[in-house]
KOLMI-871631 format. One record per residue: residue number from 1; residue in one letter; y, z, x of N, C-alpha, C, CB in turn. Coordinates in Angstrom, 2 decimals. Atoms other than C-alpha are relative to their C-alpha. Last residue first. Glycine has a CB too. Layout:
<nodes>
+-----+-----+---------+---------+---------+---------+---------+---------+---------+---------+---------+---------+---------+---------+
:   n : res :      ny :      nz :      nx :     cay :     caz :     cax :      cy :      cz :      cx :     cby :     cbz :     cbx :
+-----+-----+---------+---------+---------+---------+---------+---------+---------+---------+---------+---------+---------+---------+
: NUM :   A :       Y :       Z :       X :       Y :       Z :       X :       Y :       Z :       X :       Y :       Z :       X :
...
+-----+-----+---------+---------+---------+---------+---------+---------+---------+---------+---------+---------+---------+---------+
</nodes>
This chain:
<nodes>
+-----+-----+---------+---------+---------+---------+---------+---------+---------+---------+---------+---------+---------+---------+
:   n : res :      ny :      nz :      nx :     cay :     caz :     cax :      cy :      cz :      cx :     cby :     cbz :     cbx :
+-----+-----+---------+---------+---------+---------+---------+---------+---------+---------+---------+---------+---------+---------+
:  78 :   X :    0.37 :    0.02 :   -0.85 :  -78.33 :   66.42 :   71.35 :    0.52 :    0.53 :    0.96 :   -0.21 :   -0.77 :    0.08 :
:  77 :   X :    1.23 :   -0.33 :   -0.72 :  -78.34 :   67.88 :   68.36 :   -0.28 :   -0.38 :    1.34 :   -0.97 :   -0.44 :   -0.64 :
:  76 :   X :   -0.34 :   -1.30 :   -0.28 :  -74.77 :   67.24 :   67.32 :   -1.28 :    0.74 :    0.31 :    0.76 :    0.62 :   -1.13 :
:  75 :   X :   -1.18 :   -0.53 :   -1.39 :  -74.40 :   63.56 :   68.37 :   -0.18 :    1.69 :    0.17 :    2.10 :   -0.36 :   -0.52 :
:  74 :   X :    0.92 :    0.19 :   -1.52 :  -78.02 :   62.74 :   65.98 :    1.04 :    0.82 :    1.15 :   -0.25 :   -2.09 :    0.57 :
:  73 :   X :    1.65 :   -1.44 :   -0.35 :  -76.43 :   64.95 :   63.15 :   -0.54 :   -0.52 :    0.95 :   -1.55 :    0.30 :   -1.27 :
:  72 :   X :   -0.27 :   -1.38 :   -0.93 :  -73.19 :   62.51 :   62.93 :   -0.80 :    1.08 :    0.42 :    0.83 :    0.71 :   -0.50 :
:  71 :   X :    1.08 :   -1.11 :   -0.37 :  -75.10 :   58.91 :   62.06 :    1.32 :    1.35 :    1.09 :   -1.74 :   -1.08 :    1.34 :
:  70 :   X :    0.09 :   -1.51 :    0.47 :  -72.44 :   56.91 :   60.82 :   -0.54 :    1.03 :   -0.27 :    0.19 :    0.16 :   -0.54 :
:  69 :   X :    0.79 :   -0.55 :    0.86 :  -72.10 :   54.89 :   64.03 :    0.17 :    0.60 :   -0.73 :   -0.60 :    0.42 :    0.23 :
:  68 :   X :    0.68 :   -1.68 :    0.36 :  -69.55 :   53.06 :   65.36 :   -0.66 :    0.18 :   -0.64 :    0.55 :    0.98 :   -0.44 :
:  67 :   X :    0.63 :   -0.40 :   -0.92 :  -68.46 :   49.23 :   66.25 :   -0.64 :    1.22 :   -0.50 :    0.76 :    0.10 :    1.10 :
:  66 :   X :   -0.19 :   -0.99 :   -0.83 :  -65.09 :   49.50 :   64.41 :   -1.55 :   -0.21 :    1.36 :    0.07 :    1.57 :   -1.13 :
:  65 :   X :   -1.19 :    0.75 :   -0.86 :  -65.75 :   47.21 :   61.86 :    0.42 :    0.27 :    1.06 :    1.04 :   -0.05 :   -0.46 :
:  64 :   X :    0.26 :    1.09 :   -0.66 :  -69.06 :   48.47 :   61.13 :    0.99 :   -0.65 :    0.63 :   -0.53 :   -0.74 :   -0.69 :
:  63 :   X :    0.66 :    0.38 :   -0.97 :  -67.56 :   51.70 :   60.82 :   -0.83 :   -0.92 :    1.20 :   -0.18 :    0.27 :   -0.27 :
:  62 :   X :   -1.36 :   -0.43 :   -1.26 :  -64.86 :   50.99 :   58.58 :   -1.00 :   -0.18 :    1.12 :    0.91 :    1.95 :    0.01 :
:  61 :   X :   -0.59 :    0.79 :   -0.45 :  -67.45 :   49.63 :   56.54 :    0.93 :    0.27 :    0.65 :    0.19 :   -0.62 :   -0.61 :
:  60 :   X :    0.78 :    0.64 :   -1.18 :  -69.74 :   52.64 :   56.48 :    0.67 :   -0.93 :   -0.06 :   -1.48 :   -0.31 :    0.02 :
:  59 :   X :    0.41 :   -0.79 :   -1.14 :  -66.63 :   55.00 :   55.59 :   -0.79 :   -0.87 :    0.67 :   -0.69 :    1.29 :   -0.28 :
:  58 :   X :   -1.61 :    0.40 :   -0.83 :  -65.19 :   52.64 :   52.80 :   -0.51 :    0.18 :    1.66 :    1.68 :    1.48 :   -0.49 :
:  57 :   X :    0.48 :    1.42 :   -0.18 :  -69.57 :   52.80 :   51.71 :    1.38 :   -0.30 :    0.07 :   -1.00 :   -0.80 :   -1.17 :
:  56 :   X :    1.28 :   -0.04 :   -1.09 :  -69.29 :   56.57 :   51.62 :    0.35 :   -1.09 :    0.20 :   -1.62 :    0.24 :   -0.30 :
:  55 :   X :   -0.62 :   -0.50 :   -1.12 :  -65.48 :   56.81 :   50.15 :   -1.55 :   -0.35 :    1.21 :    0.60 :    1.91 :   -0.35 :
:  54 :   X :   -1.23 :    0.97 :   -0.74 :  -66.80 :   54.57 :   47.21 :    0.53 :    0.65 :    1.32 :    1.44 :   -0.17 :   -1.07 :
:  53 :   X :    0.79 :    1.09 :   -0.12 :  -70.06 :   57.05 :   46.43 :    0.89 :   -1.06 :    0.68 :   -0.57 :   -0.42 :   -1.35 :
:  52 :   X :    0.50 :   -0.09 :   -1.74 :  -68.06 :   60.12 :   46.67 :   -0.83 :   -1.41 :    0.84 :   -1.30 :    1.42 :    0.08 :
:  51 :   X :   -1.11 :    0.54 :   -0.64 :  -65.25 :   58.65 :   44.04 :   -0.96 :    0.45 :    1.31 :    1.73 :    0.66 :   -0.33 :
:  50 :   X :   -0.60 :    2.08 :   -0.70 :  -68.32 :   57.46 :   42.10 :    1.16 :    0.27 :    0.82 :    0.80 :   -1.51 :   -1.55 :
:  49 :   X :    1.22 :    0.91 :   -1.10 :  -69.86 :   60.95 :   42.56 :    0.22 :   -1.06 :    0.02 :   -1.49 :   -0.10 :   -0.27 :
:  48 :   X :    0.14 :   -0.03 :   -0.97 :  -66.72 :   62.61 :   40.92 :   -1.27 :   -0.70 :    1.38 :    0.20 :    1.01 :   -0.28 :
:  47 :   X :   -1.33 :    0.57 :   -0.36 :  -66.07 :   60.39 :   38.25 :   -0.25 :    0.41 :    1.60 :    1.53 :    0.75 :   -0.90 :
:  46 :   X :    0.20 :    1.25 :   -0.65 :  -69.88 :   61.45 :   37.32 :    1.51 :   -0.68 :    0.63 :   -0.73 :   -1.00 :   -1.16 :
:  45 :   X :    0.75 :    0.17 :   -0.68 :  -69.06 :   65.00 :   36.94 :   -0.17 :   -1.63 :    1.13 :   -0.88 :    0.36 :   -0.92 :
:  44 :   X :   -0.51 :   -0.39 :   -1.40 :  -65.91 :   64.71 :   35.32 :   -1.08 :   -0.02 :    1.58 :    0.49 :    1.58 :   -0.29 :
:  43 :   X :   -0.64 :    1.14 :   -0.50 :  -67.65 :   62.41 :   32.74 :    0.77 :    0.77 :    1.32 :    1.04 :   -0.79 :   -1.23 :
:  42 :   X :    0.54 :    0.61 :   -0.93 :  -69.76 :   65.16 :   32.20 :    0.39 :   -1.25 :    0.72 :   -0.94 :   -0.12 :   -0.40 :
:  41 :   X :   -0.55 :   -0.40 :   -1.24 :  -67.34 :   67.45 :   30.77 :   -0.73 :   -0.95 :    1.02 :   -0.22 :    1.61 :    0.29 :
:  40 :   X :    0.59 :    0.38 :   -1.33 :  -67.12 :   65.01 :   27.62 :   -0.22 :    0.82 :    1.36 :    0.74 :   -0.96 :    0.36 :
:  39 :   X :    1.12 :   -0.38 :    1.16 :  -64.88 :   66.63 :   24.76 :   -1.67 :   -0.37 :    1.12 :    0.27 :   -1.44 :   -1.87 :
:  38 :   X :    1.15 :    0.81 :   -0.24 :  -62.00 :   66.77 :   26.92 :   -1.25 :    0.44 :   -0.93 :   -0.36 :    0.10 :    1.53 :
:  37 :   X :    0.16 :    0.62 :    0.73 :  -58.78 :   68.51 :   25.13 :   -1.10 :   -1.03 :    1.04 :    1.32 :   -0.35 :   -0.68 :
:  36 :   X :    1.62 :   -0.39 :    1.04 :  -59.52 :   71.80 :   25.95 :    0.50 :   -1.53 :   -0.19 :   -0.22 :    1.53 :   -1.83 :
:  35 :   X :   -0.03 :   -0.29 :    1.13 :  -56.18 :   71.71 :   28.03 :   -0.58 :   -0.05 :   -1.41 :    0.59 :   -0.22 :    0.03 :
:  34 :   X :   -0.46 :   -1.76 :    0.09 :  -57.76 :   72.53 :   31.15 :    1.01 :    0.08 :   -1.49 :    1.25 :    0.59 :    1.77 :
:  33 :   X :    1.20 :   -1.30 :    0.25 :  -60.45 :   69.94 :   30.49 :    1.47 :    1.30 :    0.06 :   -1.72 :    0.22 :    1.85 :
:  32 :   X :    0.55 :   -0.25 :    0.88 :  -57.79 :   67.06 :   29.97 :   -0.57 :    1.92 :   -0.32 :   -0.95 :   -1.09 :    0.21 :
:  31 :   X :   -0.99 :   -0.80 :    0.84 :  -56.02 :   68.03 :   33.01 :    0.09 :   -0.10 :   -1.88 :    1.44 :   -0.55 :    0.63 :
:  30 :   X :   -0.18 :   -1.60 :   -0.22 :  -59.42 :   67.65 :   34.81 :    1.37 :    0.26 :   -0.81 :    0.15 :    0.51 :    1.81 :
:  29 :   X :    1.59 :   -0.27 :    0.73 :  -60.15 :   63.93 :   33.28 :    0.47 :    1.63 :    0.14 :   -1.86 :   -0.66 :    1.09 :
:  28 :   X :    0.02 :   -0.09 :    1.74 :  -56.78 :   63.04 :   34.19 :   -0.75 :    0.83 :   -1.00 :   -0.39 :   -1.15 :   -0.48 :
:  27 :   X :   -0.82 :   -0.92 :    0.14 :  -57.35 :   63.89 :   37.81 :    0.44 :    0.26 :   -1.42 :    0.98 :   -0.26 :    0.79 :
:  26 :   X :    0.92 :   -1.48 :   -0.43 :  -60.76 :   62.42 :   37.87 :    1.27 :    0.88 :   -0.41 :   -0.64 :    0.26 :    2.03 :
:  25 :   X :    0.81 :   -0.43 :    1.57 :  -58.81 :   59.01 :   35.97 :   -0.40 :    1.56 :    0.59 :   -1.83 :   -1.24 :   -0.57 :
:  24 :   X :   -0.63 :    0.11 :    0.93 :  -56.72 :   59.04 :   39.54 :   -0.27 :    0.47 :   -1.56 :    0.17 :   -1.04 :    0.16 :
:  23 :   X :   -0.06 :   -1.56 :   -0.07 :  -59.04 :   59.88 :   41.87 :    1.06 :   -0.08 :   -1.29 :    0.62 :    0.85 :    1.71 :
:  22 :   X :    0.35 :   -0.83 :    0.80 :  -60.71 :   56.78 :   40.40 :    0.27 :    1.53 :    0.08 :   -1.09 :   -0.25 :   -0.06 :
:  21 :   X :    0.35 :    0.21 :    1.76 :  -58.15 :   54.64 :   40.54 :   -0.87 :    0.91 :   -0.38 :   -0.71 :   -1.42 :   -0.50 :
:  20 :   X :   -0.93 :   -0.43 :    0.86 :  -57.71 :   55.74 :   44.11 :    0.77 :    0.21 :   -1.26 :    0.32 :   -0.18 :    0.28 :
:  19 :   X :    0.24 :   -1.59 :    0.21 :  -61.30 :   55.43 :   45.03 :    1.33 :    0.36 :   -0.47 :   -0.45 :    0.93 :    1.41 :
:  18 :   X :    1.05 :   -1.01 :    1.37 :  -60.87 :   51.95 :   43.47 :   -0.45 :    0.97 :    0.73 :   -1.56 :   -0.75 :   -0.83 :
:  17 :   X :   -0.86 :    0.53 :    1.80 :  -57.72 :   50.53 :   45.50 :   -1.40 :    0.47 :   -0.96 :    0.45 :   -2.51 :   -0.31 :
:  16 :   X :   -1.00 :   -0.93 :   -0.20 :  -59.55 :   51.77 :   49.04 :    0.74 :    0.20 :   -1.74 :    1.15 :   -0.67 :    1.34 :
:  15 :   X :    0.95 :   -1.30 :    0.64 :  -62.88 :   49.99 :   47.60 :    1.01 :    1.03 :    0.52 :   -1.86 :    0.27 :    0.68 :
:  14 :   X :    0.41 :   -0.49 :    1.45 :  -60.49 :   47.02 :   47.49 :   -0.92 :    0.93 :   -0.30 :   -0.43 :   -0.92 :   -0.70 :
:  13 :   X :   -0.84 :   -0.23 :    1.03 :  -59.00 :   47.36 :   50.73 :   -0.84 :    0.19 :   -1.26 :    1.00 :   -1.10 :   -0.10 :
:  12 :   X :   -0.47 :   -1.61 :   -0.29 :  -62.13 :   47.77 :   52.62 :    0.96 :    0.31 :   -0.98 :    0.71 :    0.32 :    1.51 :
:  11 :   X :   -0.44 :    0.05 :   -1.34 :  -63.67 :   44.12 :   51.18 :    0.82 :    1.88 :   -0.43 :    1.26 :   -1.80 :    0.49 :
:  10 :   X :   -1.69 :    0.30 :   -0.03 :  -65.25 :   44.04 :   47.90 :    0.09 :    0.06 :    1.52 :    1.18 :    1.30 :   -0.88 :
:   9 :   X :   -0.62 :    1.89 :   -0.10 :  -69.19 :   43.03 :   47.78 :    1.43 :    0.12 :    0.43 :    0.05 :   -1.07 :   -1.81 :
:   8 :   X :    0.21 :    0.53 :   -1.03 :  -70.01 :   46.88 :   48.97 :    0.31 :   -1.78 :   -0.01 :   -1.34 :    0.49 :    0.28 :
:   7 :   X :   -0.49 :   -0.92 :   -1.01 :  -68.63 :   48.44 :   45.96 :   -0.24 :   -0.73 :    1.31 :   -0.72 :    1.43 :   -0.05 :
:   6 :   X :   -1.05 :    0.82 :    0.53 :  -70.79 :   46.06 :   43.15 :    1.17 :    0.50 :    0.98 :    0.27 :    0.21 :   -1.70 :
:   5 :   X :    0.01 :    1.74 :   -0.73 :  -73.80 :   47.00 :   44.78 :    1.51 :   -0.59 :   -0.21 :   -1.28 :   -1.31 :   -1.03 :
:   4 :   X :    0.22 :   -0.20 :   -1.82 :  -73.00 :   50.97 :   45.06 :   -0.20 :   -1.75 :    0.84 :   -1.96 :    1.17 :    0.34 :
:   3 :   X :    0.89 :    0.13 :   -0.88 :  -72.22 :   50.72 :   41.60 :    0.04 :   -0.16 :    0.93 :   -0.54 :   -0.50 :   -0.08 :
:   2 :   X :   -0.26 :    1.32 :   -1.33 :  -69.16 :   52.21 :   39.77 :   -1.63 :   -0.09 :    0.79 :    1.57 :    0.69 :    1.60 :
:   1 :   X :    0.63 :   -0.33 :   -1.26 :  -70.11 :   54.24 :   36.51 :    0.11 :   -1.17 :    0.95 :   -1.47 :    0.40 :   -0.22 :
+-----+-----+---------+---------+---------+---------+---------+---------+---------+---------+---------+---------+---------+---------+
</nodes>
Protein backbone atom coordinates (compact mmCIF):
# COMPACT_ATOMS: atom_id res chain seq x y z
CA UNK A 1 0.00 0.00 0.00
CA UNK A 2 1.51 3.45 -1.22
CA UNK A 3 1.08 6.31 1.35
CA UNK A 4 -0.21 9.57 0.75
CA UNK A 5 2.96 10.81 2.97
CA UNK A 6 5.45 8.96 1.24
CA UNK A 7 3.74 10.26 -2.45
CA UNK A 8 3.86 13.84 -1.72
CA UNK A 9 7.83 13.85 -0.65
CA UNK A 10 8.66 12.74 -4.48
CA UNK A 11 8.60 15.37 -7.00
CA UNK A 12 5.79 15.13 -10.13
CA UNK A 13 7.93 12.84 -12.07
CA UNK A 14 8.24 10.31 -9.54
CA UNK A 15 4.58 9.96 -8.56
CA UNK A 16 4.19 9.94 -12.58
CA UNK A 17 6.82 6.70 -12.52
CA UNK A 18 4.62 5.08 -9.59
CA UNK A 19 1.07 5.44 -11.00
CA UNK A 20 2.57 3.70 -13.91
CA UNK A 21 4.08 0.89 -11.91
CA UNK A 22 1.12 0.62 -10.41
CA UNK A 23 -1.17 0.56 -13.47
CA UNK A 24 1.08 -1.82 -14.39
CA UNK A 25 0.93 -4.61 -11.34
CA UNK A 26 -3.30 -3.57 -11.51
CA UNK A 27 -3.06 -4.88 -14.98
CA UNK A 28 -1.32 -8.03 -13.94
CA UNK A 29 -3.38 -8.41 -11.01
CA UNK A 30 -6.63 -8.41 -13.50
CA UNK A 31 -5.08 -10.95 -15.97
CA UNK A 32 -4.38 -13.01 -13.04
CA UNK A 33 -8.18 -12.90 -11.94
CA UNK A 34 -9.39 -13.76 -15.43
CA UNK A 35 -7.33 -16.69 -15.44
CA UNK A 36 -8.44 -17.88 -11.86
CA UNK A 37 -5.08 -17.71 -11.05
CA UNK A 38 -5.35 -14.76 -8.24
CA UNK A 39 -6.05 -16.05 -4.95
CA UNK A 40 -6.21 -12.39 -3.40
CA UNK A 41 -9.11 -10.27 -5.16
CA UNK A 42 -8.47 -7.66 -2.72
CA UNK A 43 -5.26 -6.72 -3.76
CA UNK A 44 -7.04 -5.51 -6.98
CA UNK A 45 -9.02 -3.42 -4.90
CA UNK A 46 -6.36 -1.71 -3.05
CA UNK A 47 -3.94 -1.35 -6.30
CA UNK A 48 -6.73 0.50 -7.45
CA UNK A 49 -7.02 3.25 -4.68
CA UNK A 50 -3.20 3.65 -4.61
CA UNK A 51 -3.29 4.35 -8.38
CA UNK A 52 -6.35 6.89 -7.36
CA UNK A 53 -4.51 8.14 -4.44
CA UNK A 54 -1.07 8.95 -6.65
CA UNK A 55 -3.06 10.61 -9.60
CA UNK A 56 -4.84 12.89 -6.72
CA UNK A 57 -1.69 14.28 -5.15
CA UNK A 58 0.16 14.35 -9.27
CA UNK A 59 -3.13 16.45 -9.82
CA UNK A 60 -2.62 18.75 -6.58
CA UNK A 61 1.00 19.29 -7.52
CA UNK A 62 0.53 20.13 -10.95
CA UNK A 63 -1.75 22.55 -9.62
CA UNK A 64 0.34 24.24 -7.27
CA UNK A 65 2.75 24.59 -9.95
CA UNK A 66 0.51 26.01 -12.21
CA UNK A 67 -1.13 28.55 -9.82
CA UNK A 68 -4.77 26.70 -9.93
CA UNK A 69 -7.21 25.44 -7.92
CA UNK A 70 -8.45 21.90 -7.24
CA UNK A 71 -11.62 22.98 -6.07
CA UNK A 72 -14.11 22.14 -9.31
CA UNK A 73 -17.71 22.25 -7.44
CA UNK A 74 -17.08 25.94 -6.24
CA UNK A 75 -16.69 27.05 -10.50
CA UNK A 76 -19.86 24.94 -11.13
CA UNK A 77 -22.21 26.48 -8.61
CA UNK A 78 -21.55 29.71 -9.12
Amino acid sequence: MTKAKDLRTKDAAGVEAEVKSLQKAHFGLRMQKATQQLNNTATLRSTRRDIARAKTILAQKRAATEGGSTDTAKSHKE
